[in-house]
C-alpha positions as CSV (number, residue, x, y, z in Angstrom):
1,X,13.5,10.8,-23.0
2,X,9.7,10.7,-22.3
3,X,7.7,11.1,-25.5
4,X,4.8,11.9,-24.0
5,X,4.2,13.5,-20.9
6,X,3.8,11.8,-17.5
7,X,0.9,11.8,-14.9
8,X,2.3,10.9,-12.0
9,X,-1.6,10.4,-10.1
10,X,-1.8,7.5,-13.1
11,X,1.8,6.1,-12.3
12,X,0.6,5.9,-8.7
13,X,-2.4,4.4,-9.0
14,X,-1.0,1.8,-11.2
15,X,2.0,1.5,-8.5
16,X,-0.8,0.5,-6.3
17,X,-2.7,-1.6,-8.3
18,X,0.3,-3.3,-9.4
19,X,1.3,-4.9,-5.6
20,X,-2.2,-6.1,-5.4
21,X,-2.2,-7.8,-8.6
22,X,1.6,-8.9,-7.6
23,X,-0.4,-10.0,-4.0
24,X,-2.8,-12.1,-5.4
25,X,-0.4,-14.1,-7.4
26,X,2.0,-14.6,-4.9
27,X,-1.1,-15.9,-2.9
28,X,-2.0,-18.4,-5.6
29,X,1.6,-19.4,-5.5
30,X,1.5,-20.1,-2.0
31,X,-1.4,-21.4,-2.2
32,X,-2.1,-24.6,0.6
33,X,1.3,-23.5,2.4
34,X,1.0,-22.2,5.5
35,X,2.3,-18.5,4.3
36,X,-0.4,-15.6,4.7
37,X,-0.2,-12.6,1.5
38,X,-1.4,-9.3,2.2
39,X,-1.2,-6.4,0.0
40,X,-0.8,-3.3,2.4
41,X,-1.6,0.1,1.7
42,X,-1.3,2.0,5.0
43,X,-2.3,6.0,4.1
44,X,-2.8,7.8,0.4
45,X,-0.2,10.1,-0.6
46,X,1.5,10.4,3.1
47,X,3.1,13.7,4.0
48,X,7.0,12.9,2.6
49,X,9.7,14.9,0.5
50,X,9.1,12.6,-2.5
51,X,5.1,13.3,-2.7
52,X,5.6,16.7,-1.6
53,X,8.1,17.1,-5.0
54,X,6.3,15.2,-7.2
55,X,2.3,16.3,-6.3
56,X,2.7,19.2,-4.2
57,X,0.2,18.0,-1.6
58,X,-0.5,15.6,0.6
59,X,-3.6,13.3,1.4
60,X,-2.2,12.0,4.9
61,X,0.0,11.9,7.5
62,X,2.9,9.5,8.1
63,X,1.5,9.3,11.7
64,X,-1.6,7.9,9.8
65,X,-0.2,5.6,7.8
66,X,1.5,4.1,10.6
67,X,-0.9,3.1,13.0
68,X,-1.2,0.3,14.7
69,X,-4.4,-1.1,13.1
70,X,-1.8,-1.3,9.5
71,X,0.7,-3.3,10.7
72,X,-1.0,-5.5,13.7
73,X,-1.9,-7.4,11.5
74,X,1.4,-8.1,9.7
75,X,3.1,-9.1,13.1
76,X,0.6,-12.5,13.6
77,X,-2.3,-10.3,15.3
78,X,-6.0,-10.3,14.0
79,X,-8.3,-7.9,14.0
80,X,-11.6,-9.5,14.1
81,X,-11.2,-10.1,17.8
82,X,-10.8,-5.8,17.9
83,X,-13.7,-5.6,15.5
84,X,-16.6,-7.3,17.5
């Protein structure tokens, strides 16, 4: 099936650059609406059956990728007022 062989780091990393190029479309396209785009990317490589199969290692932990600072945001919250 595959010709050539596959590096899945490269299919990642296009995986990821992929949704931000999707987000910033979608943003135009929404442009002057009152809809909000983000593209989120909560941990590299989190610790789950399908990274651990297909690289062997991992780069974080769920528990990482899911705290509150990633998704606060989604739910209507801002972080600037956490920042200063």
């Amino acid at each position: 099936m595959l010709e050539r062989g596959y590096d899945a780091m490269k299919g990642y990393s296009q995986s990821k650059l992929a949704q931000v190029i999707f987000t910033f479309g979608l943003a135009e396209q929404l442009r002057g609406t009152r809809v909000t785009v983000n593209a989120l990317h909560p941990a590299s490589l989190m610790d789950t059956k399908m990274v651990q199969s297909t690289f062997g290692y991992n780069m974080s932990t769920v528990e990482e990728g899911t705290d509150w600072h990633v998704f606060y945001p989604c739910l209507g919250g801002s972080l600037q007022s956490r920042i200063e």
